[in-house]
C-alpha atoms as one frame of an Amber mdcrd trajectory, in Angstrom:
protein
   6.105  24.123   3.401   7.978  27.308   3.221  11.859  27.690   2.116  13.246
  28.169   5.502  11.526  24.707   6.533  12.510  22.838   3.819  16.066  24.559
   3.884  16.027  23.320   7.539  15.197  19.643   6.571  17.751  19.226   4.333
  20.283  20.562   6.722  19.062  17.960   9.386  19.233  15.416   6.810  22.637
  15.919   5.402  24.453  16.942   9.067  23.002  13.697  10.821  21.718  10.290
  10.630  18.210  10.953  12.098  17.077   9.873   8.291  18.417   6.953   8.204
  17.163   6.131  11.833  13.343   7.165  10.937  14.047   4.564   7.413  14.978
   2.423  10.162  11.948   2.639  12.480   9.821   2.286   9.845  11.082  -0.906
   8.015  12.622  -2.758  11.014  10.794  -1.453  13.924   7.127  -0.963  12.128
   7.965  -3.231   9.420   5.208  -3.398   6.558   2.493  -0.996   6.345  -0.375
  -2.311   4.053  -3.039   0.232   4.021  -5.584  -0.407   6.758  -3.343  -2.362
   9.039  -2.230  -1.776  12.454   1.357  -1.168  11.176   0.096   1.597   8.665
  -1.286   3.512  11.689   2.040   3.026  13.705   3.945   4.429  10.912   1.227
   7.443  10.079   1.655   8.472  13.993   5.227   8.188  13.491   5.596  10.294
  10.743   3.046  12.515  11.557   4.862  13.012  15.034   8.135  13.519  12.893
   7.032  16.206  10.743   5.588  18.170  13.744   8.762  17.768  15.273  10.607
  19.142  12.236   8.377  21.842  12.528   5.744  21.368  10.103   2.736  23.439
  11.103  -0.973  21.607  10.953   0.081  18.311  10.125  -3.011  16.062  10.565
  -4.036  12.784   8.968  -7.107  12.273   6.548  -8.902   9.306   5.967  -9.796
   7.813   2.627 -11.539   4.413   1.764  -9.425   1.991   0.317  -9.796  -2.030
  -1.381  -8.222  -4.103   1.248  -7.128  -7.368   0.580  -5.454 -10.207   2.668
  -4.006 -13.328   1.756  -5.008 -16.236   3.622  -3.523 -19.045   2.314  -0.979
 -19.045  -0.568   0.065 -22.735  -2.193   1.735 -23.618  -5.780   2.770 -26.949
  -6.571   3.740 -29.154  -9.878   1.755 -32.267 -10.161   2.993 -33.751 -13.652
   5.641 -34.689 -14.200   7.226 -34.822 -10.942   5.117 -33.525  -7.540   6.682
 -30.915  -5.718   5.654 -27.823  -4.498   6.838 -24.189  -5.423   7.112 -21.165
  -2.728   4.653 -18.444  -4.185   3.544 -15.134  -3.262  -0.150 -14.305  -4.239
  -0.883 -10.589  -5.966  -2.736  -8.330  -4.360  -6.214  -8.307  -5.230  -5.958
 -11.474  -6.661  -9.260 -13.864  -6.408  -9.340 -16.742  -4.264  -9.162 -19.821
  -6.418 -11.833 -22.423  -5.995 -12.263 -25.020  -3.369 -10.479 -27.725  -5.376
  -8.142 -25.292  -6.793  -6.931 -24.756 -10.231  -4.863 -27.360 -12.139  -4.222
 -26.407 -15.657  -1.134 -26.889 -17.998   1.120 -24.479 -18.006   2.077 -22.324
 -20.993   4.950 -20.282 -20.947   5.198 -16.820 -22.593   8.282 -14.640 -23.326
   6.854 -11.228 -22.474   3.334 -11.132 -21.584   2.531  -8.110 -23.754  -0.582
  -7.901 -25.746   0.890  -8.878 -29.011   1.930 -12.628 -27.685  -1.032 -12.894
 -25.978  -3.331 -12.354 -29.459  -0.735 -14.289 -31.614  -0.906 -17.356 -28.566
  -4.554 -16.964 -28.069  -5.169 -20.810 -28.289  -2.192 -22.288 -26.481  -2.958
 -19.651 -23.284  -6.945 -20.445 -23.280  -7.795 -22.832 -20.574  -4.166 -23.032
 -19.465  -1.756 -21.848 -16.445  -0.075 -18.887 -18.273   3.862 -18.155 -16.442
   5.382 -14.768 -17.938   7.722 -12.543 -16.908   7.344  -9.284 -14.486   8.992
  -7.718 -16.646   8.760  -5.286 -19.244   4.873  -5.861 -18.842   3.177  -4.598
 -15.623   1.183  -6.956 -13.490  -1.700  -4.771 -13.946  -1.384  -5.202 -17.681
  -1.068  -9.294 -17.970  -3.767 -10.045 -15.941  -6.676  -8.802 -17.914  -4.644
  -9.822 -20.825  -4.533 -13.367 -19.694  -8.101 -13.289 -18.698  -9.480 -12.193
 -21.965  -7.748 -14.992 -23.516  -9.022 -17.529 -21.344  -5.963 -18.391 -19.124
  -7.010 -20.087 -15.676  -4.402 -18.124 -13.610  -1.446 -15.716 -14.407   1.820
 -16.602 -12.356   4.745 -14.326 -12.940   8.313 -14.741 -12.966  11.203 -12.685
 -11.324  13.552 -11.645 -13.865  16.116 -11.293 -11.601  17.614 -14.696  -9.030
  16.878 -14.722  -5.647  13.715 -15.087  -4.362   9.832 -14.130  -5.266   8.455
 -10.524  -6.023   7.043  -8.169  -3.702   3.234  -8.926  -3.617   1.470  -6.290
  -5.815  -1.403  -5.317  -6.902  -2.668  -7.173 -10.067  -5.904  -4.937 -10.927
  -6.732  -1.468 -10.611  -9.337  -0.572  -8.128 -11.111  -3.934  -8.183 -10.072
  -8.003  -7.198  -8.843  -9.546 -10.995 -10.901 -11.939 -12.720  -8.091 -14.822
 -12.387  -5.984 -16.071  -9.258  -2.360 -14.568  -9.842   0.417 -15.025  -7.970
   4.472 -15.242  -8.107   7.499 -17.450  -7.817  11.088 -16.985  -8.349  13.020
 -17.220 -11.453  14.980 -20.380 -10.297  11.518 -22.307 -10.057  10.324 -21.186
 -13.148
């Protein structure tokens, strides 16, 4: 993009709202835009049709193969001591868990980093493990929890109000263990 172009973008974004309005089109009108989706191609046109508009010269779109990944059916629930269940949000790329399902006790870490999982190695093997999203990444805890035998991986907000975005929980392939989230007031 030369100077002059990007000069004139900037200008158009700071003297009117027309940024605002394309954030707007593409959250509210578009809404999300998983890779592969109908939604994703909506908002590719759009922008594509945007940046020729802006004056962007050979603006084309390129295909690349991706890992898609739907959920289907997401479900959490406490059976002992009391029944009830828990709104979740599966990660993406998680596995679907077995017919039956998984019931394991739950053990509950503090960080999910590598240390606690080698110092907790028996307590998490064969068990439910519930850490934190953060400081550890998703993508980090899961093969953590798998090596060490946990049944599933369910992470925590560390914030209130409701469950984390669904993301990824494996790089480039589906994760050896169902994973999935709830929010910090049901944990």
């Amino acid at each position: 993009m030369s100077l002059e172009t990007e000069r004139r973008v900037l200008d158009e974004i700071f003297a009117s709202s027309e940024a605002y309005e394309n954030l707007l089109v593409l959250t509210d009108e578009i809404g999300p835009r998983l890779a592969g989706t109908a939604n994703e191609a909506r908002a590719r046109d759009f922008l594509a049709a945007t940046c020729t508009r802006y004056g962007l010269q050979n603006v084309r779109s390129e295909a690349f193969p991706h890992q898609a990944w739907t959920p289907v059916h997401e479900m959490l629930a406490i059976s002992e001591p009391i029944t009830r269940d828990l709104a979740c949000r599966c990660a993406g790329l998680s596995p679907s868990t077995p017919g039956a399902g998984v019931e394991a006790e739950v053990v509950f870490l503090e960080s999910g980093d590598r240390r606690e999982f080698q110092d907790r190695a028996r307590e998490v093997n064969g068990r439910l493990v519930l850490a934190p999203y953060y400081p550890v990444p998703r993508q980090v805890k899961t093969p953590l929890a798998a090596q060490n035998g946990a049944v599933a991986l369910i992470e925590t907000r560390n914030a209130p109000g409701g469950l984390q975005p669904a993301r990824t929980c494996a790089f480039g392939r589906k994760a050896d263990i169902p994973v999935a989230s709830i929010s910090l007031e049901d944990a």
